[in-house]
C-alpha positions in Angstrom: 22.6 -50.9 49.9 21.8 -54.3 51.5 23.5 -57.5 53.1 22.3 -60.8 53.8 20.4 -61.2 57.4 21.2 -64.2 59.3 24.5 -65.4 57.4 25.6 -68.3 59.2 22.0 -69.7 59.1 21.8 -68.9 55.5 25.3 -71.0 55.2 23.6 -73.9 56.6 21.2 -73.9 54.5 22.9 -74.0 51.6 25.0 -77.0 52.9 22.0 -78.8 53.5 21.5 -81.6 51.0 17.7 -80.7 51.4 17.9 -77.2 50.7 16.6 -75.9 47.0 18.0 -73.1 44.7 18.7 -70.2 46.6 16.5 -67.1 45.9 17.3 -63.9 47.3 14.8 -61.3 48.2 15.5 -57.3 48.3 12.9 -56.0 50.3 11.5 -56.3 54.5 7.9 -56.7 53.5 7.6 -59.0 51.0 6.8 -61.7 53.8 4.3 -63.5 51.8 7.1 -64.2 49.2 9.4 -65.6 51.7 7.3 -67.8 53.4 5.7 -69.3 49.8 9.3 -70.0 48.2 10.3 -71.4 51.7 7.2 -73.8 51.4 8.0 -74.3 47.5 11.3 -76.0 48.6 13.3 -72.7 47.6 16.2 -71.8 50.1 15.3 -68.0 50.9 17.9 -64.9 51.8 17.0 -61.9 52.9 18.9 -58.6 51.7 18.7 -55.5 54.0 20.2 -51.8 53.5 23.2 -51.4 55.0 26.0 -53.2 52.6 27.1 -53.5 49.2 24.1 -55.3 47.4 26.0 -56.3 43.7 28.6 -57.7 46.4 26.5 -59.4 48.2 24.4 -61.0 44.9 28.0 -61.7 43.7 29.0 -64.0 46.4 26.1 -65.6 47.4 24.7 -66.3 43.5 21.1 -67.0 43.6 19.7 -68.8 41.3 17.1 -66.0 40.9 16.7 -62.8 43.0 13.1 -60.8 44.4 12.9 -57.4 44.4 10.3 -55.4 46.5 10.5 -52.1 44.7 9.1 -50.4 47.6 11.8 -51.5 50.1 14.4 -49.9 46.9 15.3 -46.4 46.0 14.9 -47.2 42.6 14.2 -50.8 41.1 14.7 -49.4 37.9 18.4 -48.6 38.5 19.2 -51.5 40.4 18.0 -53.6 37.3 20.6 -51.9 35.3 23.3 -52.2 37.9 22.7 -56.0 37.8 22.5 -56.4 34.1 25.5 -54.5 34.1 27.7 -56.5 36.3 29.0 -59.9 34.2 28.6 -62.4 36.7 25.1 -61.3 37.5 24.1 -60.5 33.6 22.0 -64.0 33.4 20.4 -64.4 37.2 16.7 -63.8 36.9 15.1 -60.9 38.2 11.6 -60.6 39.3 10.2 -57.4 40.6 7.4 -56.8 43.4 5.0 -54.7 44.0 1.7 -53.5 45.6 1.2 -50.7 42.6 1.8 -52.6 38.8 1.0 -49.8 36.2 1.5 -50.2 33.0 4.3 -47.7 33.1 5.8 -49.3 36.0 6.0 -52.1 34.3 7.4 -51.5 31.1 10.1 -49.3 32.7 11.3 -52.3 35.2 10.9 -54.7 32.0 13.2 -52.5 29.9 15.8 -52.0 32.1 16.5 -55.5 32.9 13.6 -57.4 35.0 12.4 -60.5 33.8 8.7 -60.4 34.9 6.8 -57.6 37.2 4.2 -59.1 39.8 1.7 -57.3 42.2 1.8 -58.3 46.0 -2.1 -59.1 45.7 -0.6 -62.1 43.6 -0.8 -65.5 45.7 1.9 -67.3 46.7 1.6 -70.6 44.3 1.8 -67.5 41.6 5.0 -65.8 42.9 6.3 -69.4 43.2 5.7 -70.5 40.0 6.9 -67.4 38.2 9.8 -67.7 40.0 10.5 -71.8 38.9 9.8 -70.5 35.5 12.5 -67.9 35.4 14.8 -70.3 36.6 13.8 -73.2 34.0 14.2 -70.1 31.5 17.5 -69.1 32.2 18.8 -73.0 32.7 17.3 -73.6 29.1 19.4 -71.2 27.8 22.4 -71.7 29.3 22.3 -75.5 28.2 22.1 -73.9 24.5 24.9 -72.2 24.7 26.8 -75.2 25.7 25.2 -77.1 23.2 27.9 -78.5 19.9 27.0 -76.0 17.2 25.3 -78.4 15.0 22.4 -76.1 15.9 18.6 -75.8 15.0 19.7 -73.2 12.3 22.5 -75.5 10.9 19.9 -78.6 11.2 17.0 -77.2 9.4 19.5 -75.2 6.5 20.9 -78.9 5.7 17.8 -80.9 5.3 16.8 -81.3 1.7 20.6 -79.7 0.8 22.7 -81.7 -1.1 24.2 -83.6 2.1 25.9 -87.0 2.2 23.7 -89.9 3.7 24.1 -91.2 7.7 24.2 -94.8 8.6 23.8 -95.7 12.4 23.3 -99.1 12.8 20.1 -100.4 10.4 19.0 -96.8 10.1 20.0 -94.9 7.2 18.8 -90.7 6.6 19.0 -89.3 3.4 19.3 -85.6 4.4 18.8 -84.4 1.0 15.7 -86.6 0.1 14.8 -86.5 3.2 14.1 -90.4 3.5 14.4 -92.8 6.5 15.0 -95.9 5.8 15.3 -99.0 8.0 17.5 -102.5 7.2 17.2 -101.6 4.1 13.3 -100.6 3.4 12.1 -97.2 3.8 9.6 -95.5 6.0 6.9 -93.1 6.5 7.9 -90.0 8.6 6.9 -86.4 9.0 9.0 -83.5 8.5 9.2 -82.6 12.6 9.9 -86.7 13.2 12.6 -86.4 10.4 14.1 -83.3 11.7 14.3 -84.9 15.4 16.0 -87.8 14.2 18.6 -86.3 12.4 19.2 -83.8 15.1 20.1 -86.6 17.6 21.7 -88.5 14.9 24.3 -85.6 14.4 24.4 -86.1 18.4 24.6 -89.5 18.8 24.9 -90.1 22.8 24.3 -87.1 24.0 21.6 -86.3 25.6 19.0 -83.4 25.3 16.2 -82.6 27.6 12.4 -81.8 26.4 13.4 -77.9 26.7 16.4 -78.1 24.3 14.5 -80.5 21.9 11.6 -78.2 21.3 14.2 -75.2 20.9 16.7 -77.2 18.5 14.1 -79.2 16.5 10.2 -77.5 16.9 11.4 -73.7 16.9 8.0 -73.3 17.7 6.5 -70.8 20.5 4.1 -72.1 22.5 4.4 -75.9 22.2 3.9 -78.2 25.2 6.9 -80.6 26.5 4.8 -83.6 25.6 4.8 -83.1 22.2 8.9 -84.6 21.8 7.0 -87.4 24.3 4.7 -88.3 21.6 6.9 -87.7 18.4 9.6 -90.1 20.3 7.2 -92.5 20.5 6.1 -92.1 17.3 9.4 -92.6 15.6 10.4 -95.8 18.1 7.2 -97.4 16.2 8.5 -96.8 13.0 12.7 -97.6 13.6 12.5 -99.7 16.8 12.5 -103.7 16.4 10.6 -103.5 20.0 9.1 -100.0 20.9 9.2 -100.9 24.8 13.0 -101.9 24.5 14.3 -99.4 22.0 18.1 -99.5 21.0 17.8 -96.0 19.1 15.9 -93.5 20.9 16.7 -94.4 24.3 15.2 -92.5 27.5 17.6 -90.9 30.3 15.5 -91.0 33.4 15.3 -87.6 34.5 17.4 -85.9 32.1 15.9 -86.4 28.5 16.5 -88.5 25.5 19.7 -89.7 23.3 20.4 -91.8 19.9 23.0 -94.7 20.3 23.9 -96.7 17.0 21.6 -99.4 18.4 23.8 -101.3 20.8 22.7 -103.1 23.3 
């Protein structure tokens, strides 16, 4: 069992405007973890033994949590207690430890853990596992929230028997798959003509890199500058004026829309 240490600092933390995600560590000696997420802009929570843990990781939810499996009776269990409990199904769980065998691993992997580090790792390692796990589970979460015109549903109607979309002087022809532009039509690839009609079916809303490679690529292993390059590509061929589109319009720091050309 464990409770947070130093509560009313913790709280001030958390108010802080400056204060990152809050990750929570089970464990006394992981140190080195602490002091790296700290430095990585992470706001950090220790757990110790003597409280309710899934009550503790209930009210403080972190936005991922550390365990040092050799501060735990069993990391294996505690993975399934947190899987287990709803609120606490979908925070990220990365497990600790000074001895990573192969067994160890797959046992802490199957019952719930989302990645299994050693403590001879470096800190920029342990911190960027951690950001990744969070970028992960964020991803996913904006999915599920996503209108269920989804990747499936997109790449089932292109080149079905589908009625044409106009949006301003940009016409798609689903079932030919054709582009064409006031009135003349234009060269695209498959992945550019499955982008646009994705945000077409969208129109204003806005998608970041992450849920564009999930919705549209459906691809492993692709690199967030490829939607970059293929939304440039496509503002040369539909734009007027690639540097001032009125289509494929950026959000700073969130992603990339359609509008029906509007100024």
């Amino acid at each position: 069992m464990y409770v947070a240490e130093n509560r009313k600092q913790f709280v001030r933390r958390q108010e802080s405007p400056a204060a990152g995600p809050l990750i929570c560590i089970a464990g006394r000696e992981a140190n080195f973890a602490r002091t790296a997420l700290e430095r990585g802009g992470f706001a950090v929570c220790l757990l110790a033994k003597d409280a309710d843990l899934i009550s503790q990781l209930a009210e403080l939810r972190p936005s991922a949590l550390v365990i040092e499996t050799s501060a735990v009776g069993s990391a294996v269990e505690l993975c399934r207690s947190i899987r287990s409990v709803r609120s606490l199904a979908s925070t990220p769980l990365l497990l600790l430890s000074a001895r990573v065998s192969e067994e160890e691993r797959v046992s802490g992997l199957e019952a719930g853990a989302d990645d299994y580090i050693g403590e001879s790792s470096t800190g920029r390692e342990v911190v960027a596992r951690v950001r990744a796990l969070i970028r992960r589970f964020a991803r996913h979460e904006l999915l599920s929230e996503m209108p269920r015109t989804s990747s499936r549903l997109i790449h089932s109607q292109v080149g079905a028997l589908t009625p044409a979309i106009r949006k301003g002087d940009i016409e798609i022809d689903p079932t030919a798959m054709r582009i064409s532009v006031r009135g003349s039509e234009i060269s695209a690839t498959n992945l550019e003509f499955r982008l646009l009609y994705y945000l077409t079916h969208n129109e204003k809303r806005v998608f970041s890199r992450d849920q564009l490679l999930d919705a549209v690529w459906d691809t492993p292993h692709v690199e967030l500058r490829s939607v970059d390059a293929c939304v440039q590509r496509l503002r040369r061929k539909i734009e007027s004026d690639p540097l001032r589109p009125l289509y494929l319009r950026t959000v700073r720091g969130a992603g990339y829309c359609l509008h029906a050309g509007l100024a």
